[in-house]
N, C-alpha and C positions, 0 to 999 in steps of 0.2 A: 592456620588455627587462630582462633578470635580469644581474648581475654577478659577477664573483667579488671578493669584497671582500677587501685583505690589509689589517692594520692595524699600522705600525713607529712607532716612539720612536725620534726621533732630538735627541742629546744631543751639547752641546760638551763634556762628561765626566760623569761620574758623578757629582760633587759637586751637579752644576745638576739631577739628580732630587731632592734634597734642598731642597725649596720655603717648606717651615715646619717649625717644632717640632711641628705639629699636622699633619702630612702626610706618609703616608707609602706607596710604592709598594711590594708585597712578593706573593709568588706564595703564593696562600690555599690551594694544593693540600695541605697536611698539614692544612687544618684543615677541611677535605669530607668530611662525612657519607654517606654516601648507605642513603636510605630508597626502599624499596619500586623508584619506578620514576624517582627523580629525585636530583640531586647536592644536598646543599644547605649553607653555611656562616651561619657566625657573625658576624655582621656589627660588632655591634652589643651589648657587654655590660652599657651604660648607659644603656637603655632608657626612657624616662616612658611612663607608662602610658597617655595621649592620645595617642599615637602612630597608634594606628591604628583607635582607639576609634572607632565609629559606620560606616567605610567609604564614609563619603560624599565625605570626599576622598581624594585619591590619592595616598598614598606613596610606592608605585612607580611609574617608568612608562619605556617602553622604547623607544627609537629607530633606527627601522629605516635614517635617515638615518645616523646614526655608529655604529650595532652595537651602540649603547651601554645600558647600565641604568645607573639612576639611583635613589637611596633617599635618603629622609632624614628623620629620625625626631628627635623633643622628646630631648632630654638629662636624667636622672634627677639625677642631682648634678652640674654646680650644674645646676636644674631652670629650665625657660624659653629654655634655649637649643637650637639645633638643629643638629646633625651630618650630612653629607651623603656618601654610597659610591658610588663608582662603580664599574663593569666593565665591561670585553667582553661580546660575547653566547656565548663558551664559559668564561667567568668564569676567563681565563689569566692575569689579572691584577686587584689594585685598588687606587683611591687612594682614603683615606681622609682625611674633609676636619673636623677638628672644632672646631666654638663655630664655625659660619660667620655663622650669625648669633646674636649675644649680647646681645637683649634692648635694643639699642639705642631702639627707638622702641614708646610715649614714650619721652624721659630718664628721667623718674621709677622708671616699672618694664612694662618694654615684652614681657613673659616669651612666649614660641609655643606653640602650641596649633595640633593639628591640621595638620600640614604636607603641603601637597602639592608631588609633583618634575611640572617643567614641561620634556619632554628632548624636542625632537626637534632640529631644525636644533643650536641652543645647549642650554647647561642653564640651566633657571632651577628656584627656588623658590618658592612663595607657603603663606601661611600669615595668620591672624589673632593679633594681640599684645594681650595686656589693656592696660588704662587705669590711671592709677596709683590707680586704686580698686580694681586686683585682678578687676575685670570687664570682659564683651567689650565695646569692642574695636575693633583696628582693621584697616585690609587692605592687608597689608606684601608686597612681591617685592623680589627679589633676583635678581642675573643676574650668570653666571660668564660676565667679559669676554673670556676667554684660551680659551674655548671649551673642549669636554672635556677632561676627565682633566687640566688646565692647574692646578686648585686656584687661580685668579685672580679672586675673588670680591670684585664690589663693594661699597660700603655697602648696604644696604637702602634701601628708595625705601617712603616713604607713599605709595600706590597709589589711597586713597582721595578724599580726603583726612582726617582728623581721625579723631574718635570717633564711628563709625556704628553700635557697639552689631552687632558681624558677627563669626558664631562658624564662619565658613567661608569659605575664598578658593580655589577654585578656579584653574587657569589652565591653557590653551591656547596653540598657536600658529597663528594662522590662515597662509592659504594667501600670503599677500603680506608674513610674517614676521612681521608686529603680534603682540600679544597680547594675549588675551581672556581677560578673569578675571570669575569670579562669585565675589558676594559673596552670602552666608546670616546676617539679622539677625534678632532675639530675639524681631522680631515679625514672621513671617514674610514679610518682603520679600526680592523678588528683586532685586540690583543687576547691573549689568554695571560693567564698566572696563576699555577698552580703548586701551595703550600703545603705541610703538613698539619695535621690537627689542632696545634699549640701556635701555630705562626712564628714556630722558632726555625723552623729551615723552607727556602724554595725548594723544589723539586723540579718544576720543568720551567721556559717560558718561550712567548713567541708570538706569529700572527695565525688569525685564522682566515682574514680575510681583508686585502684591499679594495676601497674605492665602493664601499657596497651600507648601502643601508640596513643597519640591526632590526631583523624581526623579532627575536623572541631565544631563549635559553632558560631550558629546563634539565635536570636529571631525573628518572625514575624509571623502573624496570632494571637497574641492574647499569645503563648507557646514558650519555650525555651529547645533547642535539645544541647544536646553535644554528639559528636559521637569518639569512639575510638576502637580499637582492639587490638587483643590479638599480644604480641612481640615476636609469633613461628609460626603465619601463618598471610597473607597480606590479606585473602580472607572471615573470619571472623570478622564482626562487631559486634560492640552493640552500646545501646545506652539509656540517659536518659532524662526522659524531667521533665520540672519543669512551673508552670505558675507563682510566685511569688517570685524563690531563697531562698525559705525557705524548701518546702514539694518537695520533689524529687518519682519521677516512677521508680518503682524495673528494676533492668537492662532488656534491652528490645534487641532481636536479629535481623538487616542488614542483609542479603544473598546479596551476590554480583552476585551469580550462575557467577560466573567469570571463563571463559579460557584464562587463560594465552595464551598472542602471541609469546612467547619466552619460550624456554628448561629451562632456569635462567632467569625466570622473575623477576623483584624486583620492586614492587609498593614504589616509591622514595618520589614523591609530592604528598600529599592531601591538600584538601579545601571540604568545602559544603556551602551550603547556602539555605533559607528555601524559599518556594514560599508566596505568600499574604496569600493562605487558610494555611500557615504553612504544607506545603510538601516537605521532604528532598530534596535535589538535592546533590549527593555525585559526586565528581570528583578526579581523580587522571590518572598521569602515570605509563605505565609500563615499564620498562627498562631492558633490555637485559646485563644480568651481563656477558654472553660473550664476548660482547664487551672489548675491552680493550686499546681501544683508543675514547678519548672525541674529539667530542662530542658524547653519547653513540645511539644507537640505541633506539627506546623509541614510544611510542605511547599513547594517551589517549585519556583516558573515561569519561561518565558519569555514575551515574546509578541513576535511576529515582523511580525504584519500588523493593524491597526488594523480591529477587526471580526471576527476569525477568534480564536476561543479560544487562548488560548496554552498551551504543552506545558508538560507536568508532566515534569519531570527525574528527579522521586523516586519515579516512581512502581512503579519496578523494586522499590523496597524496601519493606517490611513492614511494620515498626513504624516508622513516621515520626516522628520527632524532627531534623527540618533546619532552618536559621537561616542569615541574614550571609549570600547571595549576593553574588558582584558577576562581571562578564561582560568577558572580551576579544576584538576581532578581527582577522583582519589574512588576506590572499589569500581564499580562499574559506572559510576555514575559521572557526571561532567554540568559543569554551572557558568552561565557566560552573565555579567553585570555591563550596562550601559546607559547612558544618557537618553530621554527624550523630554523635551519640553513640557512642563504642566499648564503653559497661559501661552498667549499669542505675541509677547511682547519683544522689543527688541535689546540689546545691548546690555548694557547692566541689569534692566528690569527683566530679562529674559528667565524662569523659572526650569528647571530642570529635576525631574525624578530622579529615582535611581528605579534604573529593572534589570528582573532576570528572566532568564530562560533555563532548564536544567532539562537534563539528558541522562536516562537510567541504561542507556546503552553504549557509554563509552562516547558519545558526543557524534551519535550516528544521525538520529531524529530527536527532536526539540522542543519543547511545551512552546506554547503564545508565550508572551512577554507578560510577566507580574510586575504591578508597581511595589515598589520597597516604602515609599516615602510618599505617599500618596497621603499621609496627614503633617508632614511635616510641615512647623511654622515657620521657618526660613529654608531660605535657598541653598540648596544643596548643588556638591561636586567634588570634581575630581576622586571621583571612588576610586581604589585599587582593592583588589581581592587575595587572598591569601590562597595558594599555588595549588595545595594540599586542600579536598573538601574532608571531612572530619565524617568518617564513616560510623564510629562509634555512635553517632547524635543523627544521622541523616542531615548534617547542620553544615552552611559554608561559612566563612567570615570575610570581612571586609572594612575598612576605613574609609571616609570622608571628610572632605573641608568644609564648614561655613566660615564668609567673612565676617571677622569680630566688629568690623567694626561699622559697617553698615549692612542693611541685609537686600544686599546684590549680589549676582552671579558670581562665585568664587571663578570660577574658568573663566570669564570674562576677564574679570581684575588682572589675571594673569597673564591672559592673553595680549590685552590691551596696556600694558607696561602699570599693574596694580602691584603698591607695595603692603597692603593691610593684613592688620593679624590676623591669624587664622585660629580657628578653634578644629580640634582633630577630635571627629568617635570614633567609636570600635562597634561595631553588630553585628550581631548571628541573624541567620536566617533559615528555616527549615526547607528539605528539596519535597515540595511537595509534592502531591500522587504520587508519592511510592509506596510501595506495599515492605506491612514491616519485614523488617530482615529476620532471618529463617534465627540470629540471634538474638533478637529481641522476642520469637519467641520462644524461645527456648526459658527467658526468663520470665514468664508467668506461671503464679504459682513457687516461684522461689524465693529462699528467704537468706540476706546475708546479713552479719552480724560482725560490728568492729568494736573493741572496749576494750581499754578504757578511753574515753574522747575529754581531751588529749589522752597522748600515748606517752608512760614514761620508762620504765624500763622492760615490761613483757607488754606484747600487742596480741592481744586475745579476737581470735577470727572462729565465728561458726557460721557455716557453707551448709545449707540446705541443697544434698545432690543425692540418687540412685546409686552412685558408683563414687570410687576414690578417684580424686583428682590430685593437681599437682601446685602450690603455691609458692610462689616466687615475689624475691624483695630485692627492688631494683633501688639503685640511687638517681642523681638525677645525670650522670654521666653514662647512665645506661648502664652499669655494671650489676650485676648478679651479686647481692648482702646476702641471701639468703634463701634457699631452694629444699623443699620437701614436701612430703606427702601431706593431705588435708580430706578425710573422711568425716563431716560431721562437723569436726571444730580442730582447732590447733592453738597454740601458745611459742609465739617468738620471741627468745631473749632479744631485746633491743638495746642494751647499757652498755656496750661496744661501740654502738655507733654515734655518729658525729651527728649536732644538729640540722636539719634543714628537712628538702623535700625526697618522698620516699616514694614509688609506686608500688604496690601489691597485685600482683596477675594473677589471676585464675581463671584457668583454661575453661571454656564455653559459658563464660558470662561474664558483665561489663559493669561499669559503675563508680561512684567518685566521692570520696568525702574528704575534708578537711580537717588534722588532726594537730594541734600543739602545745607539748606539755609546758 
């Protein structure tokens, strides 16, 4: 069943928006770029360069439960600490939350690296903190108690425990609200570590795999996949799945049935991501180790079915030079983002797009490659895409780096041992060719009505519909305020409830406003 979701702010006055020195809600519409086919802002002008470096974890990520995005990116000055953004999913608004976490653990010198946002039901973070020898490392979460867009963020929780030498912490939520984190150590071991909702108790812990390279880790359909391969051939996978973080499936074997495009192929970047019925979608490049001038020669894939070649995304284009895949999904649809060079140049001066591909069949067949950034005035990279695409909007999301401080190849700099600020966006993007959804028409010709804007003690809704429906008022913990009937119109006492953010669903139709008394 589809909803039309409203989202309000309800506030005992204006002063209680004001939650920290380091927090602040403010409407980003004057500072919206929009490039080619997408809106995109500024998020973030204090950027560390580990931020989104490598793609293996995930910065963004997008929750279809609270409408919400979520980013959160290393801090450049003071460096080791991490910042975390939030927004809507028609980005009407955001809070920005910064020094959420400040290097706390160790004592000594506990600095982050590599942050990933954990958003669906709650937000959380996870990430790895060095040791106070300045190396990796440990595996740190954090979880915002006050639920989105709240800025009520706990201490940090050792996850691990100690110094396991982990230069990756993934994290999930599984289907019974726990959370599942992987952790990535310096010898290639796979950890698991799986908490409860609050980060107040472990529940299970252990490996899932030695001596193997990390492909990719997703939940959705109900199951949770970790996929990796062996580190003496790129073309063997396995893979385990777990429904709770506790009971793990004996290793299970991926076929890529892969031919190499190159003599020296070398599969560089991987990502996956799981469709709704929980069906892998693997992605990666391949790169031509002949090459030996960057940008390298390179092309990518997907693979959809274990046994069956997987499709080449690039293959619309000519001169191939593509890198840094990573894949989202979410209704039937699937979106893949990657690198190809906009100019001919080498090394720093080297110019890189952003494209996509999307796929209205679960990531079976592929549109050509769209440029995202085809007007952009500096050099774009290192994209990561958010896991979840946002079915309500036909809309994906994504972040990027430019370097702040000259305008060279962000993946360059980093490649090549660059330590310069980074500047971090956010963009949407529409999946385009698709035909509207059977919900969106359903809203033409319909009329909804929200008052008073702000909302302070009764929230007055009139629903132009045929038949009685059913209206529900969630908080942002996903809990049920309030449930009844809506023929016409209705009137909800709201002087009960606590300030902050609220959604309103109503069954077969969709929609979003901003409301604060």
């Amino acid at each position: 069943m589809k909803y039309f979701i409203v989202a309000l702010i309800i506030a005992g006055s204006l002063t209680a928006i004001e939650m920290s020195d380091r927090t602040k809600i403010d409407d980003h519409y004057d500072k919206v770029l929009y490039e080619s086919r997408q809106g995109v802002v500024l998020i973030d002008s204090t950027g560390g360069n580990t931020t989104l470096w490598t793609q293996i974890h995930e910065s963004i990520a997008y929750s279809p439960i609270a409408d919400g995005i979520q980013i959160v990116n290393r801090g450049y000055s003071p460096t080791g600490v991490l910042n975390v953004h939030q927004a809507d999913g028609d980005f009407s608004f955001w809070v920005h939350d910064y020094v959420v976490y400040n290097q706390q653990i160790p004592p000594a010198n506990g600095g982050a690296r590599y942050p990933t946002s954990v958003a669906v039901t709650n937000p959380y973070i996870s990430m790895p903190t060095l040791d106070a020898g300045s190396t990796f490392g440990y595996m740190v979460a954090q979880y915002c108690e006050g639920g989105w867009f709240s800025s009520n963020w706990n201490p940090p929780v050792d996850i691990g425990p100690g110094n396991l030498d982990i230069h990756k912490v993934i994290g999930k939520e599984l289907p019974d609200g726990n959370i599942l984190f992987i952790g990535l150590d310096v010898n290639y071991n796979i950890l698991y570590r799986t908490w409860d909702s609050t980060l107040a108790n472990p529940i299970a812990s252990g490996f899932v795999a030695s001596g193997y390279v990390y492909w990719g880790f997703d939940i959705n359909g109900g199951i949770a996949y970790v996929f990796y391969n062996d580190t003496l051939t790129d073309t063997l996978i396995y893979y385990k799945t777990t429904t709770d973080g506790i009971t793990w499936s004996a290793e299970q074997t991926w076929s890529l049935a892969f031919t190499p495009p190159y003599l020296n192929a070398d599969i560089k970047w991987r990502q996956m991501a799981l469709t709704d019925d929980g069906q892998p979608r693997l992605i990666f490049d391949a790169i031509d180790d002949s090459d030996a001038f960057y940008p390298w020669y390179g092309k990518i894939y997907v693979s959809h079915t274990s046994g069956i070649p997987p499709v080449e995304l690039t293959a619309a284009l000519a001169d191939t030079e593509a890198i840094y895949p990573t894949i989202a999904c979410g209704g039937e649809k699937a979106v893949a983002i990657f690198n190809v060079p906009r100019n001919n140049l080498a090394d720093s001066l080297n110019w890189w797009d952003i494209h996509y591909c999307y796929s209205t069949d679960n990531g079976i067949t592929w549109s050509p490659p769209i440029n995202l950034t085809t007007s952009s005035p500096k050099r774009v990279g290192l994209q990561q895409i958010a896991k979840r695409v946002d079915t309500l909007r036909s809309h994906f999301f994504y972040i990027y780096a430019v370097d702040a401080d000259v305008n060279h190849d962000p993946y360059w700099h980093i490649w090549f041992g660059g330590i310069d600020n980074f500047l971090i966006f956010c963009g949407y993007a529409p999946i385009v060719g698709i035909e509207e959804d059977k919900q969106t028409q359903r809203l033409k010709g319909s009329k909804l009505v929200i008052y008073p804007n702000p909302a302070t003690n009764i929230l007055n809704v009139e629903f132009a519909a045929d038949k009685p429906s059913v209206i529900r008022l969630f908080n942002c913990l996903g809990q049920i305020v309030y449930s009844g009937p809506i023929y016409k119109q209705c009137s909800i006492d709201i002087s009960h409830l606590p300030w902050g953010v609220y959604f309103v669903d109503i069954s077969n139709m969709r929609g979003k406003v901003l409301l604060i008394r």
